[in-house]
Each structure stands twice: as structure tokens, then as C-alpha cells.
C-alpha positions as CSV (number, residue, x, y, z in Angstrom):
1,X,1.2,-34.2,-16.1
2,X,3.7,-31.2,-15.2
3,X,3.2,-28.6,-12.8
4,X,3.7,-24.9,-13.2
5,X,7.0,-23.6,-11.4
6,X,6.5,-22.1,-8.6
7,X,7.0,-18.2,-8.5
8,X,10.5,-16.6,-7.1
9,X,10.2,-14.0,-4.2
10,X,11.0,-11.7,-6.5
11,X,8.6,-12.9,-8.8
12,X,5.7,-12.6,-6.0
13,X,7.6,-8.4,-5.6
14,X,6.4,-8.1,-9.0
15,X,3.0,-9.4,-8.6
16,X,1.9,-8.3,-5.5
17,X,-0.1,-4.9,-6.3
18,X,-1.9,-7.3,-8.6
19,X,-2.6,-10.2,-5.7
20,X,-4.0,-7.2,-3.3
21,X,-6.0,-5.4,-6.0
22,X,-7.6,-9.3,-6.9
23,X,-6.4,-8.9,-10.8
24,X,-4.1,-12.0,-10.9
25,X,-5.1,-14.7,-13.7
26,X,-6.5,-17.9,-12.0
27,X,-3.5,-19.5,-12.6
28,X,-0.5,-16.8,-11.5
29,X,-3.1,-16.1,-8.4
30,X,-2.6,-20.3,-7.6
31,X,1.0,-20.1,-7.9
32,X,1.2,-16.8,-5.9
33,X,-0.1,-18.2,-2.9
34,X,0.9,-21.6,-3.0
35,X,4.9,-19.6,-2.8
36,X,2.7,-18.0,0.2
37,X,2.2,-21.4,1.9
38,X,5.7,-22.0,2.2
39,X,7.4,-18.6,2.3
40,X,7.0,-16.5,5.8
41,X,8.7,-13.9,4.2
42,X,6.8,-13.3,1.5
43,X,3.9,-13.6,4.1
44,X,5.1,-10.7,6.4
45,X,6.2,-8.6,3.1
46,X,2.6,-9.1,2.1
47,X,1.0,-8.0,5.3
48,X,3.9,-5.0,5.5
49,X,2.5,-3.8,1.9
50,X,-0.8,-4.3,2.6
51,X,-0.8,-2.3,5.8
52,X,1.4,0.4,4.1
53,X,-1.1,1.1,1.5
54,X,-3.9,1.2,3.8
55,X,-2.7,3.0,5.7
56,X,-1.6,5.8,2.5
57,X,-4.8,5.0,1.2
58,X,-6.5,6.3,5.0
59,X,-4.4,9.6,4.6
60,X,-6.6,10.8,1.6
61,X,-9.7,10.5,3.7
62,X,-8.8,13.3,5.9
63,X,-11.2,16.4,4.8
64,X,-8.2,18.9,4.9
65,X,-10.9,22.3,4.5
66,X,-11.3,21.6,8.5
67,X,-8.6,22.2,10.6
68,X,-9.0,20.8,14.1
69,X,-9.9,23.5,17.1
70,X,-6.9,22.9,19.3
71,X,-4.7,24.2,16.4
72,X,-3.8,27.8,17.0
73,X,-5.5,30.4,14.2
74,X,-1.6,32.4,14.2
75,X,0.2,28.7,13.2
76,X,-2.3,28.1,10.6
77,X,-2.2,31.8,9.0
78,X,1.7,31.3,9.4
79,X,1.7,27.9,7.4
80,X,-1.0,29.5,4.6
81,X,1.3,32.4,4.1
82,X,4.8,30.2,3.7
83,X,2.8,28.2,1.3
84,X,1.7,31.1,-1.0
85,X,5.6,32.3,-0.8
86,X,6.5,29.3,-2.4
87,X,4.5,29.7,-5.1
């Protein structure tokens, strides 16, 4: 009986949106992380890209209609009317 290949660290690039969002097949998902058991790299790019996105993900949670009270009124006023110049 032959085994699968293993996957390439650039392979495990590729597949790694997939890995974190669980929509690997059984079988790429086995061969992902057994290239995880014997690649610190991949490991630390892993945790790096999982951090990264939640992180962005965290940044869309902010209700931006409240702006926080130790923000001066004039520096918001100033921003608001720079952004409708730009448009």
C-alpha cells in the first residue's frame, strides 16, 4: 500500500485559508497537518495567519457611528469635512 505525498510548504500557502476555515477534504486536511507535525515553520506561519485574520476580522466589530468621548468634537468635524472633499 502507497502513501499519499506529503504536501510542500508551499503547497500548505495554498491550502491554508481552507485548513482555518475547516473546508479541506478528509484526505488534503490529513496530509496538511501531518506536513504540520514535522514543519515548525509552517506551524508559526499558521499561527501568524491565524492571528492576522483575527485580528482583521476584530476590526469590523467596532460600531464606527460612536465615536469615543475623549475625542475632541473640532478633530472629528475636521476629519468629516476632509472626507466629504474627497468625494
Amino acid at each position: 500500500m502507497s502513501s499519499k505525498p506529503s504536501l510542500t510548504c508551499r503547497q500548505m500557502a495554498d491550502f491554508l485559508m481552507d485548513y482555518v476555515n475547516d473546508e479541506l477534504e478528509s484526505s488534503v486536511r490529513s496530509r496538511f497537518e501531518v506536513h504540520l507535525h514535522r514543519c515548525p515553520n509552517c506551524v508559526r506561519y499558521l499561527e501568524t495567519y491565524t492571528a492576522t485574520t483575527r485580528l482583521c476580522r476584530s476590526a469590523f466589530l467596532v460600531d464606527e457611528t460612536e465615536v469615543p468621548r475623549e475625542i475632541p468634537e473640532d478633530l472629528v468635524n475636521a476629519i468629516l469635512d476632509a472626507l466629504r472633499r474627497q468625494e
